[in-house]
C-alpha positions in Angstrom: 54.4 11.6 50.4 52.7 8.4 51.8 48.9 7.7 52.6 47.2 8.5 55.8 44.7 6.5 57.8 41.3 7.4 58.9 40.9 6.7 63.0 37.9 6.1 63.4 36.4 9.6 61.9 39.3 11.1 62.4 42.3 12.4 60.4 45.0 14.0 62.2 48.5 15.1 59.7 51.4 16.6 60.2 54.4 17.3 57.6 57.8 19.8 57.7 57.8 21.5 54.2 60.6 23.2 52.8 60.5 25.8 50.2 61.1 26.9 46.8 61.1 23.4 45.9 57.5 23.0 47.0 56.2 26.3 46.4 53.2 26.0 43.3 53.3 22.0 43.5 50.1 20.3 45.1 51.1 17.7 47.6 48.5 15.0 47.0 48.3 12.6 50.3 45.8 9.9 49.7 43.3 8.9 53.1 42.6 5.6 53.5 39.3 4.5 54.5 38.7 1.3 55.1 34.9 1.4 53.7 32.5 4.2 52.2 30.9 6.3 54.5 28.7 9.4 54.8 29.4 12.7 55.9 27.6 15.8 56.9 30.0 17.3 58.9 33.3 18.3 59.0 35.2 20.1 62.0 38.4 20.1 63.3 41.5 22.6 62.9 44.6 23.8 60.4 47.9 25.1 62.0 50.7 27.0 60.0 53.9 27.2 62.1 56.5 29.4 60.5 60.0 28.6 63.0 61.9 31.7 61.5 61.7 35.3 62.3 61.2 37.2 59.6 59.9 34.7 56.5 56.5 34.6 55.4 55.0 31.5 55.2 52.0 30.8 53.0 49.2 27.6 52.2 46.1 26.7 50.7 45.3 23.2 52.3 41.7 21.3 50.9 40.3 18.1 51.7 38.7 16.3 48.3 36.3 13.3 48.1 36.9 11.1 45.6 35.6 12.9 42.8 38.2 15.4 43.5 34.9 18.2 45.3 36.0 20.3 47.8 34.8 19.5 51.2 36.6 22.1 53.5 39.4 24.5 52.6 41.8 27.4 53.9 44.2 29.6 52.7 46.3 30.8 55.5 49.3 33.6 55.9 51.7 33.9 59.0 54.8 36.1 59.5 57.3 34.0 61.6 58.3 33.0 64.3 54.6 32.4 64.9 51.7 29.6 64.6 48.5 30.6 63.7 45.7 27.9 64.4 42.2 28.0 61.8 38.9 26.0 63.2 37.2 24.5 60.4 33.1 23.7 60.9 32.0 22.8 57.7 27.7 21.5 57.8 27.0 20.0 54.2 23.2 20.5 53.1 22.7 16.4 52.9 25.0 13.6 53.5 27.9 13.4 51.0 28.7 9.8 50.3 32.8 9.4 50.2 34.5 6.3 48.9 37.7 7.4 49.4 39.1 11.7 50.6 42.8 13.2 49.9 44.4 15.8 51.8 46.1 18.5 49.5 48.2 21.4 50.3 50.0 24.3 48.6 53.0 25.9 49.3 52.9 29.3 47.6 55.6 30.7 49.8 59.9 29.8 50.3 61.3 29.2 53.6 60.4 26.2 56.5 56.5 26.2 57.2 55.0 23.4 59.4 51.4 21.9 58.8 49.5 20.4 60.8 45.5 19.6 60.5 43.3 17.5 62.6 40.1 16.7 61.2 36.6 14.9 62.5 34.2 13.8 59.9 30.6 12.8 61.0 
């Protein structure tokens, strides 16, 4: 599914996916960061476009740290034709030192969904 690039603190994604095939399976997208860093907070947004009247579209999408921890996490529904946009704020009690962070996402619905999440770590 490729690897992604931190900008700066920044992680923006955005992928087409296509069910039944992907419905239950994890999509695992590794970010690459260049050098360890700290983080204490995470904020940014999740977006779940579903192009077709009528289909439900479904996903659970979780950014891990390199022990595989949760750092933030949705599970969002939308009835299409719609988008429906999620702010994440996420303030971690002390700084959590990250070697390396994956995105991962789960499709639990058929039909054409769209993803999208843009992501600032400080």
């Amino acid at each position: 599914m490729g690897q992604q690039r931190l900008a700066g603190r920044s992680i923006r994604f955005e992928r087409d996916v296509y069910g039944p095939s992907d419905i239950y399976n994890a999509v695992q997208i590794p970010v690459s960061l260049g050098q360890a860093m700290r983080i204490q907070h995470v904020h940014g947004t999740v977006s779940l476009s579903v192009p077709k009247t009528g289909v439900k579209g479904s996903i659970i999408a979780i950014l891990r740290d390199q022990e595989g921890n949760a750092i933030a996490a949705v599970k969002m529904q939308e009835f299409g034709d719609a988008t429906a946009t999620i702010p994440i704020d996420a303030t971690l009690a002390c700084d959590l030192p990250v070697t390396s962070l994956q995105l991962q996402y789960y499709v639990d619905m058929p039909g054409t969904q769209v993803v999208s999440m843009s992501l600032v770590l400080n």
